[in-house]
C-alpha positions in Angstrom: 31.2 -57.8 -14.8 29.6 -61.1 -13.6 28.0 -62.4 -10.2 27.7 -64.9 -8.3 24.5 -65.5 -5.6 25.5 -66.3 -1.9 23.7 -69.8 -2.8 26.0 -70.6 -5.7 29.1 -69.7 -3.8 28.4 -72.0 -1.3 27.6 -74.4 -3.7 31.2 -73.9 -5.5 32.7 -73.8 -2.1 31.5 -77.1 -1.1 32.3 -78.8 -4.2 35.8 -77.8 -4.0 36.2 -79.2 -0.8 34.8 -82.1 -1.8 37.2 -82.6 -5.0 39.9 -81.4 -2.9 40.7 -78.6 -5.3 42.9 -76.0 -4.0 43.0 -72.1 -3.5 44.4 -71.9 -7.5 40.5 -72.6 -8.7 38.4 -70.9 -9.9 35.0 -71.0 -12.0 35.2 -70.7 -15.8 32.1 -70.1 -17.4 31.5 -69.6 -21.6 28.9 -69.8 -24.3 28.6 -71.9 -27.0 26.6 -72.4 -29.8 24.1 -75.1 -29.3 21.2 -75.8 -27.4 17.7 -75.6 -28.3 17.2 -71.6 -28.1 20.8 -71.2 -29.9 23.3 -70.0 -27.3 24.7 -72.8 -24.4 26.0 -71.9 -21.0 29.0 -73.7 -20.0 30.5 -74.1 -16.6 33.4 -75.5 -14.9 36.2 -75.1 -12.4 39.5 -74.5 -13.7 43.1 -73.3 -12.4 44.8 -72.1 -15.8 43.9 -68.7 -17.3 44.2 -67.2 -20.9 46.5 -64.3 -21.8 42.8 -63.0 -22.9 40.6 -64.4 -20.2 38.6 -61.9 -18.3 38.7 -62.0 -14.7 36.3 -61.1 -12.5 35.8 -61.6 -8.4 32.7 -61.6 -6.5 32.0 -62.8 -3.2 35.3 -64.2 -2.9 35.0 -66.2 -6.2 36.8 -65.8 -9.0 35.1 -65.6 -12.3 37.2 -66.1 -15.4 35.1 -66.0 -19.0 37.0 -65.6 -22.2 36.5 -62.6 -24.8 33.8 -64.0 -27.0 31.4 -65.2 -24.5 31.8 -62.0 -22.0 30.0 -60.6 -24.7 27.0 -62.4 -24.3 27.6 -62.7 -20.5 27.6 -59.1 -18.9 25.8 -58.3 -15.8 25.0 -62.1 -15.9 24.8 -63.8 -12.2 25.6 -67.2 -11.6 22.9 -68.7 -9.4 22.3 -72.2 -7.4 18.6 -74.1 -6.6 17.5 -76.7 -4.9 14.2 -76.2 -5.8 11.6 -78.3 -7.0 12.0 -77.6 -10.8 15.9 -79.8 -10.6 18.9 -78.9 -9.0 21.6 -77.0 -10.3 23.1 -73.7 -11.5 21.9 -71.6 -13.4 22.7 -67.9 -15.3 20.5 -65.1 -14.8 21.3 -63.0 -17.8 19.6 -59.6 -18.2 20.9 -60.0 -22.0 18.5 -62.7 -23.1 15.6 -62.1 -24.7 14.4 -65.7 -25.0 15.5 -68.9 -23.1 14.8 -72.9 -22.9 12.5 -74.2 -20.6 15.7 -76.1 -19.0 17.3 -72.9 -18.8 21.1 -73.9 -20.3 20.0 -72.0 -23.4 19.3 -68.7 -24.6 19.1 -66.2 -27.3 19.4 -62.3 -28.1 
């Protein structure tokens, strides 16, 4: 399964009401090859699933990742800050053993 923090819900929630997306969305998220510790997180909000798409809901949010990358991504939580180190989300994954200093990058 996959997660989402309170803080990145509201985040999501907020950003579809300001695109004006409706109820159909949801968050797609993936991995990639790429980045500079060899695995890229990829996000975005989407309203068309895969006959192979896993789906996932948390908090009200609905999580869709695709077979390959759920490999890499379970347990992972989807997180929001504000903070003082940039702005944005970010993926808490208990299955990386090495990530980036940005954080959109990891490894096994």
């Amino acid at each position: 399964m996959i997660f989402i923090s309170e803080k990145a819900k509201e985040r999501v929630l907020n950003m579809w009401k300001e695109d004006n997306l409706s109820a159909n969305h949801f968050v797609r998220v993936s991995v990639t090859s790429g980045g500079c510790s060899g695995l890229a997180y990829n996000m975005k909000f989407d309203d068309q699933t895969q006959s192979n798409d896993e789906v996932f809901e948390d908090k009200g949010i609905k999580l869709v990742v695709d077979p390959k990358s759920i490999l890499y991504l379970l347990g992972t939580e989807l997180d929001f800050s504000e903070g003082l180190d940039g702005k944005g989300f970010y993926f808490n994954n208990p299955n990386a053993s090495r990530t980036c200093s940005c954080g959109e990058s990891f490894s096994l």
